[in-house]
VODREN-903583 format. One record per residue (C-alpha): residue number from 1; z, x, y. Coordinates in nm, 4 decimals. Each point is the difference from the previous one (the first is absolute). Last residue first. Layout:
{NUM,{Z,X,Y}},
...
//
This chain:
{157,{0.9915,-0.8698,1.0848}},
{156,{0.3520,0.2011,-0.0552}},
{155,{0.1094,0.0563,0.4032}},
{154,{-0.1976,0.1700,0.2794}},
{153,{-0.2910,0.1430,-0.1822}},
{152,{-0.1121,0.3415,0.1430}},
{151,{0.0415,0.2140,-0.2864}},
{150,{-0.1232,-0.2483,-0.2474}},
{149,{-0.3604,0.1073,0.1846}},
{148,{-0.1970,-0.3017,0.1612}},
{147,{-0.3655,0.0912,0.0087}},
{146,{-0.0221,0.2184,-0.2709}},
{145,{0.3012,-0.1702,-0.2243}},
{144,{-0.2542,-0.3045,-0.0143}},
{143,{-0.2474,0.1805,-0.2131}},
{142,{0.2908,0.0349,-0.2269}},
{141,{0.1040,-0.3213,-0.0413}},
{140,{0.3693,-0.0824,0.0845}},
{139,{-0.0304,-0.1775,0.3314}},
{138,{-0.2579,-0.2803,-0.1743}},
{137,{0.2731,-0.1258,-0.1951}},
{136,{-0.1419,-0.1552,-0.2880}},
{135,{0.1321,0.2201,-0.2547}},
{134,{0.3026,0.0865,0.1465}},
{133,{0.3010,-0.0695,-0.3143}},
{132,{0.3460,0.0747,0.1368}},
{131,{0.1300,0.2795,-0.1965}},
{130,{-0.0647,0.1909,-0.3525}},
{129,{0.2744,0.2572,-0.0722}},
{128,{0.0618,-0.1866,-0.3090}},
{127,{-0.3325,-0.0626,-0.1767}},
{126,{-0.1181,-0.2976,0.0180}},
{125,{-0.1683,-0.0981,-0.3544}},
{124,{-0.3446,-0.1500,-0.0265}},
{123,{-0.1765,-0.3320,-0.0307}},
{122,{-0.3380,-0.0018,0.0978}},
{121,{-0.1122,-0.3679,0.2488}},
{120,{-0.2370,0.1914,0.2206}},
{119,{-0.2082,0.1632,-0.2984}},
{118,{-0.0296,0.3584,-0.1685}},
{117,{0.2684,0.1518,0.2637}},
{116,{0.0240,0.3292,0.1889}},
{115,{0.4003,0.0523,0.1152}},
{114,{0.0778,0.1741,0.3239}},
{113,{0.3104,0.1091,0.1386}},
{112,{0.0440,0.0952,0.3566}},
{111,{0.1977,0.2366,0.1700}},
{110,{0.0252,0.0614,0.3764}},
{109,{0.2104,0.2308,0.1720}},
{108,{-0.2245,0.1864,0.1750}},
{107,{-0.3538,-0.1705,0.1029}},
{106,{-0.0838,0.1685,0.2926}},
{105,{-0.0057,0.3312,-0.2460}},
{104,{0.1727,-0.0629,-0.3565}},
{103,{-0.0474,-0.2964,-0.2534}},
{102,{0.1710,-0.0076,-0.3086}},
{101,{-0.2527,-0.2009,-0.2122}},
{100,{0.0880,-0.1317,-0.3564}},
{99,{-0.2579,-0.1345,-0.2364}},
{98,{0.0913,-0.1668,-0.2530}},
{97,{-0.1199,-0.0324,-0.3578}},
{96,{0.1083,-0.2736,-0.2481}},
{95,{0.0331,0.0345,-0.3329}},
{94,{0.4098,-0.0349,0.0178}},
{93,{0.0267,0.1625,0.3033}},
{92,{-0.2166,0.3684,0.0590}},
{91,{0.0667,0.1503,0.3098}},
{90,{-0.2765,0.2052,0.2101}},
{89,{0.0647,0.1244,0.3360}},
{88,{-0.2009,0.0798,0.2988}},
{87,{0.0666,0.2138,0.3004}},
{86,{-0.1174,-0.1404,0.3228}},
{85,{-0.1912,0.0765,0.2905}},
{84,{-0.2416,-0.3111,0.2193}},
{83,{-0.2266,0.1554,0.1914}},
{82,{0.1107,-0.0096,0.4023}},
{81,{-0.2679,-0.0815,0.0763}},
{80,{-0.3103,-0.1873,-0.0696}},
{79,{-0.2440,0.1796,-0.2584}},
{78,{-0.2865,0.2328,0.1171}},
{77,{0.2342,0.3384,-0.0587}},
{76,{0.0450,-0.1662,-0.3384}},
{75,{-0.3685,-0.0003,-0.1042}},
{74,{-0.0236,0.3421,0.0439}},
{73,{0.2715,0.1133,-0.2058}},
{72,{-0.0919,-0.3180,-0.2400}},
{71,{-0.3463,0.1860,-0.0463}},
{70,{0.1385,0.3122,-0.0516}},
{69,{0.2063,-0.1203,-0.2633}},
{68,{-0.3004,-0.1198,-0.2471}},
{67,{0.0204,-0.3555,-0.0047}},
{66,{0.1120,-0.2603,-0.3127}},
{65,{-0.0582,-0.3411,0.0616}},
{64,{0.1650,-0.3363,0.0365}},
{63,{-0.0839,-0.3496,-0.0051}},
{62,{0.2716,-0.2856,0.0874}},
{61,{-0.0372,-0.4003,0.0678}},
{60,{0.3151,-0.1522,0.0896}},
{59,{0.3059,-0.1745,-0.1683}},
{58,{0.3517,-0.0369,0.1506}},
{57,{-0.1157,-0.3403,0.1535}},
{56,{-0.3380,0.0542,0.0960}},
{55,{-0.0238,0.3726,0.1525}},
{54,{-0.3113,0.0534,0.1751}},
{53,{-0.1899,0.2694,-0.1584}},
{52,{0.0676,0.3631,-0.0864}},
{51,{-0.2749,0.2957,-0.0745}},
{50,{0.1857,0.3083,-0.0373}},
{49,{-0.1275,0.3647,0.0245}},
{48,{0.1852,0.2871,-0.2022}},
{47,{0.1278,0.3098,-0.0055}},
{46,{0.1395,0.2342,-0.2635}},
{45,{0.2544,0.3129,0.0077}},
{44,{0.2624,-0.1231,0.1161}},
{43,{-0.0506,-0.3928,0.0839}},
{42,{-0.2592,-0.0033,0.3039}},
{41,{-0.0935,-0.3447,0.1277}},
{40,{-0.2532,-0.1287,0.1761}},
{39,{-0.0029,-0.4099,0.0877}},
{38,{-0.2828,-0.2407,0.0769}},
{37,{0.1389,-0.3585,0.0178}},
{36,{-0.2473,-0.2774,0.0581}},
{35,{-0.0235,-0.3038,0.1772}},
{34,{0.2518,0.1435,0.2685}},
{33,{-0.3141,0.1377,0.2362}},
{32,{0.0407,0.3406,-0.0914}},
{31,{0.1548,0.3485,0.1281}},
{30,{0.0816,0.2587,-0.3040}},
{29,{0.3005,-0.0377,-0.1740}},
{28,{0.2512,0.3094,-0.0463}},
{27,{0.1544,0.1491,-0.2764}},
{26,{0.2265,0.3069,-0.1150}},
{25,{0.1502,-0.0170,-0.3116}},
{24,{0.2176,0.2719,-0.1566}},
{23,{0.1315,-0.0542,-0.3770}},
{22,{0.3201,-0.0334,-0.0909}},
{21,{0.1735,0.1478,-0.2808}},
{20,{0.2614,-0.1804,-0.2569}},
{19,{0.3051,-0.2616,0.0170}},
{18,{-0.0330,-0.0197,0.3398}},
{17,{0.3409,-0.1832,0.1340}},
{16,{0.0204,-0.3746,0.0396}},
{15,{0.3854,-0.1607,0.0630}},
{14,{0.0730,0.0873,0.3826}},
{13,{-0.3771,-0.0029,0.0839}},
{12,{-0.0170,-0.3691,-0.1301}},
{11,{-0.3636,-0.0231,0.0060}},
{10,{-0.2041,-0.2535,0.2056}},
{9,{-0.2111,-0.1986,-0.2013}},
{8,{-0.3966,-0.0314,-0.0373}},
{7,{-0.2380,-0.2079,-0.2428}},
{6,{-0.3526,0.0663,-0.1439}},
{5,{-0.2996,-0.1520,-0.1421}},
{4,{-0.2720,0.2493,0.0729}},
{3,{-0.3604,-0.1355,-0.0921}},
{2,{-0.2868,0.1948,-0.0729}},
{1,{-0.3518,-0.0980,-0.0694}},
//
């Protein structure tokens, strides 16, 4: 069983600049009843399928698996639109890994820093370009940014 521990910031977009390649992510979630998350994603050259639970805290329940591309093709045109289009960033911070998505599409303008943690309570190090910590902020998930695009928002939610 897999479990994602993980917590979000904003990104000081005046400070943060890529310090290496991004990679291309397209994704999109296909139509459920909220218990469970099904989400495709293609990442360059791979694809995968994502099994997500409810989010408890910033902990939730998290299988993924490998697809051949054709199947995510396919399985894209059945998510909910508009997919979700980002590039993706990796920075490495004192052991830690994040995760930094520069999103493009109805979702210009947004970027979002993501760290993966061992347990709830990890200590690690800010970096400096991080911003206002979203993690339980329902408006910043990505199955979210479907349905209500950061293009659209009226003021910072």
């Amino acid at each position: 069983m897999g479990m994602e521990i993980e917590r979000k910031f904003l990104v000081d977009q005046t400070i943060w600049q890529p310090t290496g390649p991004g990679m291309s992510v397209r994704q999109g979630y296909l139509e459920g009843d909220g218990a469970l998350l099904v989400r495709v994603r293609q990442q360059d050259r791979q694809a995968f399928l994502t099994l997500k639970g409810r989010t408890a805290g910033i902990s939730r329940l998290e299988f993924e698996y490998e697809i051949p591309m054709v199947d995510a093709v396919a399985l894209l045109r059945l998510c909910q639109q508009p997919l979700v289009e980002k590039v993706r960033y990796v920075e490495d911070v004192d052991g830690h890994r994040w995760e930094i998505d520069h999103f493009f599409g109805a979702n210009d303008g947004l970027v979002i820093a993501e760290i993966e943690l061992t347990s709830e309570d990890e200590v690690f190090s800010a970096p400096q370009w991080l911003g206002r910590e979203v993690s339980g902020n329902p408006h910043y998930y990505n199955s979210n940014l479907i349905h209500h695009p950061y293009a659209e928002w009226k003021d910072e939610e």
